[in-house]
C-alpha positions in Angstrom: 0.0 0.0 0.0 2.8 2.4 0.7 4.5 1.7 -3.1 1.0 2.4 -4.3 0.3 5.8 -2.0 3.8 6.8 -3.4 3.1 6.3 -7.0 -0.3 7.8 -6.6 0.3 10.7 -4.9 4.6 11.3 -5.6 5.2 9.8 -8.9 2.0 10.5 -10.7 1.6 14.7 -10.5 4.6 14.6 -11.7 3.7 12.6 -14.3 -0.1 14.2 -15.0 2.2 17.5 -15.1 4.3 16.7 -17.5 1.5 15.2 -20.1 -0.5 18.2 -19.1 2.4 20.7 -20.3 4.0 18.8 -23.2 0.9 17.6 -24.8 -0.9 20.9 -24.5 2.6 22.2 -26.6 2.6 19.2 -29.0 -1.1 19.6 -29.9 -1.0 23.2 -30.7 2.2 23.2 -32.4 1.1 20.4 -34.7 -3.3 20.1 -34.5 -4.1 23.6 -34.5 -7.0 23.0 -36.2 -8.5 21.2 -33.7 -7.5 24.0 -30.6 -11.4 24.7 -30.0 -14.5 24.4 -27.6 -16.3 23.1 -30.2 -19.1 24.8 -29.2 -22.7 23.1 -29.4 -24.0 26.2 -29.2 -25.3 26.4 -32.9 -27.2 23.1 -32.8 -29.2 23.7 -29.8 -29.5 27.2 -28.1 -32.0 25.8 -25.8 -30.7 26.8 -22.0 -27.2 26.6 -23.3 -26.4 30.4 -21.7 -28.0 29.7 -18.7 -26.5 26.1 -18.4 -22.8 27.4 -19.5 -22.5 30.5 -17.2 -23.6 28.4 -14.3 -20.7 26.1 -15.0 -18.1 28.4 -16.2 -18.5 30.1 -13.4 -18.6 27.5 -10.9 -15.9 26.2 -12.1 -13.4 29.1 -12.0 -14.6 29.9 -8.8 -13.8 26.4 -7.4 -10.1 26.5 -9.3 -9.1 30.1 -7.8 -10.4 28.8 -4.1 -8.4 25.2 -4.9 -5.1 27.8 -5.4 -6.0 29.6 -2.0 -6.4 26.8 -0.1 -3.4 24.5 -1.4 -1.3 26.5 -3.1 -0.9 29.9 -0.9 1.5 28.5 1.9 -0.5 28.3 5.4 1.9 30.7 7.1 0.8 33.8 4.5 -3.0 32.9 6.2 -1.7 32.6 9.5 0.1 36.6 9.1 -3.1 37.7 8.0 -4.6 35.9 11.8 -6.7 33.3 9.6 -6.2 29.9 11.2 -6.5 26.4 9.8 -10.5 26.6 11.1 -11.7 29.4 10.1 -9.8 28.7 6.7 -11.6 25.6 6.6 -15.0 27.4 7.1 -14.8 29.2 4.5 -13.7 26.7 2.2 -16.9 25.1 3.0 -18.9 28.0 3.0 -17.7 28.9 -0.6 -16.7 26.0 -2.3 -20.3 24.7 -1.4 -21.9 27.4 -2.9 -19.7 27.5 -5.9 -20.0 23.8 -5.9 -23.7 23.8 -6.1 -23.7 26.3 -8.8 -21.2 24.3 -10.5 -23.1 21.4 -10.1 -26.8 22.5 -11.8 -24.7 23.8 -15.0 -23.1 20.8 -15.1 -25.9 18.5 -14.6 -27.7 20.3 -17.5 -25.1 20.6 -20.0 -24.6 16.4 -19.7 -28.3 15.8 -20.1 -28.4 18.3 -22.9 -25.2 16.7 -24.7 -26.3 13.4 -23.9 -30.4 13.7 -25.3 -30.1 15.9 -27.6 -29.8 14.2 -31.2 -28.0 16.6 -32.7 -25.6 17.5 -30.2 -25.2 13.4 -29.5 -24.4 13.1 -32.7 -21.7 15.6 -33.1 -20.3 14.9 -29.6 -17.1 12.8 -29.5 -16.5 10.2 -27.3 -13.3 12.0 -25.6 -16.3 15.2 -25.2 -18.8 12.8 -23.5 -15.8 11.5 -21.5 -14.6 14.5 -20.2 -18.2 15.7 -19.2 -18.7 12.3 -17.0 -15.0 12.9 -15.2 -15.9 16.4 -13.9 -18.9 15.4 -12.7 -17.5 12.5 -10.9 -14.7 15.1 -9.6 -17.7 17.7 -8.4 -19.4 14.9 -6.4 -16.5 13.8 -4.9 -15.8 17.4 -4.4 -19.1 18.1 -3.0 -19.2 14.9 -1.0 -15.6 16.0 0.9 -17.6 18.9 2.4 -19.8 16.6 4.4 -16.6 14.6 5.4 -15.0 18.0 6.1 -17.8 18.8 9.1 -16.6 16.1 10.6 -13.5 17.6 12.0 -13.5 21.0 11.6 -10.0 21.4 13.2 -8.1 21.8 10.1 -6.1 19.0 10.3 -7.0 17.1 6.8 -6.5 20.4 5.1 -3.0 21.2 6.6 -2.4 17.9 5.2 -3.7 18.4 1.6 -1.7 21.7 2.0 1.8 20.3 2.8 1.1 17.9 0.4 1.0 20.3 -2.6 3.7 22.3 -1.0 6.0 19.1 -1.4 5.3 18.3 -4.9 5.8 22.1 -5.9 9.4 21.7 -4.2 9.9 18.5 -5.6 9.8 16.2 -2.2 7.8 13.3 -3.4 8.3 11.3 -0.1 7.6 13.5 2.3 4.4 14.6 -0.5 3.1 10.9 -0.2 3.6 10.8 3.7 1.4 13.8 4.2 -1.8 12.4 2.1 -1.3 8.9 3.3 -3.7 9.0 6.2 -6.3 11.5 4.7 -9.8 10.3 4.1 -10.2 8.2 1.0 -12.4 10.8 -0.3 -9.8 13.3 -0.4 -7.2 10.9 -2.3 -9.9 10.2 -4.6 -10.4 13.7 -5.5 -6.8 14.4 -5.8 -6.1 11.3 -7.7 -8.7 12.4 -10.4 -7.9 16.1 -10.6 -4.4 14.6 -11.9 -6.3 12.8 -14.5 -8.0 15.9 -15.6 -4.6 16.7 -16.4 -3.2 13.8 -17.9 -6.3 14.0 -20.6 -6.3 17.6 -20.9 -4.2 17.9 -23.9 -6.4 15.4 -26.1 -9.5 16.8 -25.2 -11.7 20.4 -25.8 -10.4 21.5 -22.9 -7.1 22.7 -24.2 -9.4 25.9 -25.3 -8.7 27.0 -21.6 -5.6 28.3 -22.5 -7.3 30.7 -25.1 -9.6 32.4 -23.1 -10.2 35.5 -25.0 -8.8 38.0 -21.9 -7.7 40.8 -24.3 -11.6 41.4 -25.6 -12.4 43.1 -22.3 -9.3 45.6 -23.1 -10.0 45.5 -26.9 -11.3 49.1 -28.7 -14.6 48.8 -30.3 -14.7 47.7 -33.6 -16.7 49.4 -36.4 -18.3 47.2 -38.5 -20.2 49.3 -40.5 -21.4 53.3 -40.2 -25.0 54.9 -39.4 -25.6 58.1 -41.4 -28.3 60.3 -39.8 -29.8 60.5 -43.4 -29.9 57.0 -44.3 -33.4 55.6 -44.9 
């Protein structure tokens, strides 16, 4: 079990990483063609806006609080006088809420992609994939919440925490020693996120990395003139 906890959670990230990276450079150096949402948007408009800004949302949300809460080192929370409890509070609070949200977008774009003839029929069978992993990911997200009442000192997450901190400084060891006696729950989660990445390069996520910032700073762009004496 402890050559297993070590691949899982010291070998693998660096392994997901490393797909995640390389195959996201490969694809678009060689497939840009194929560096797209692939948007369904155009075969059914049907509560596709409502559906997709439920999830986009959600979903960022939940990946900026995932970089508070693991990333940020504890001690920059503990200058600031937040403690592993009250951080852990509002990690509930939030990613619940977020989660939730997350969750009813999700839910509808599956059983849109998934009824829908149209949409079916265009979808691949990486797309439908990837839709069925996230939501596995969410419930076992939203399901570590529940887990997470039960001991509201902190103590898992200061584990999860030091975990990341060890990969990020390359300590594999002492990474797999910190999420060895976590709840299976949490190992779960983790474990899957780093399949996300392993299958991010062959999939319609890679579109992430083209999110179209630079509109919101953009000028205007005149596309054709009004004269006051047209008719």
């Amino acid at each position: 079990m402890n050559t297993l906890n070590h691949f899982a959670f010291g070998i693998y990230p660096y392994i997901a990483i490393a797909i995640f990276w390389l195959g996201s450079l490969i694809r678009y150096d060689r497939e840009q063609y194929t560096w797209k949402s692939s948007s369904s948007q155009l075969l059914s408009n049907k509560y596709f806006r409502m559906a997709s800004v439920l999830f986009h949302v959600g979903v960022i949300m939940i990946l900026l609080g995932h970089f508070a809460g693991l990333v940020i080192p504890y001690e920059l929370w503990h200058i600031f006088g937040i403690s592993l409890e009250a951080k852990q509070i509002v990690a509930i609070g939030v990613g619940g809420f977020f989660g939730v949200m997350c969750f009813i977008g999700l839910t509808m774009l599956i059983v849109r992609r998934l009824t829908n003839d149209r949409i079916r029929a265009n979808s691949s069978t990486m797309d439908i994939t990837v839709l069925l992993l996230l939501y596995l990911q969410l419930l076992l997200g939203l399901t570590s919440i529940f887990v997470s009442t039960g001991h509201m000192d902190g103590a898992e997450m200061f584990k999860l925490m030091s975990w990341t901190r060890n990969i990020l400084i390359f300590n594999p060891v002492t990474a797999s020693e910190f999420i060895s006696e976590v709840h299976w729950i949490y190992k779960a989660h983790v474990f899957l996120g780093l399949t996300l990445f392993v299958i991010f390069p062959f999939s319609r996520l890679v579109h992430i990395w083209s999110v179209p910032v630079t509109y919101i700073f953009r000028n205007y762009q005149i596309v054709r003139r009004r004269f006051a004496n047209a008719k």
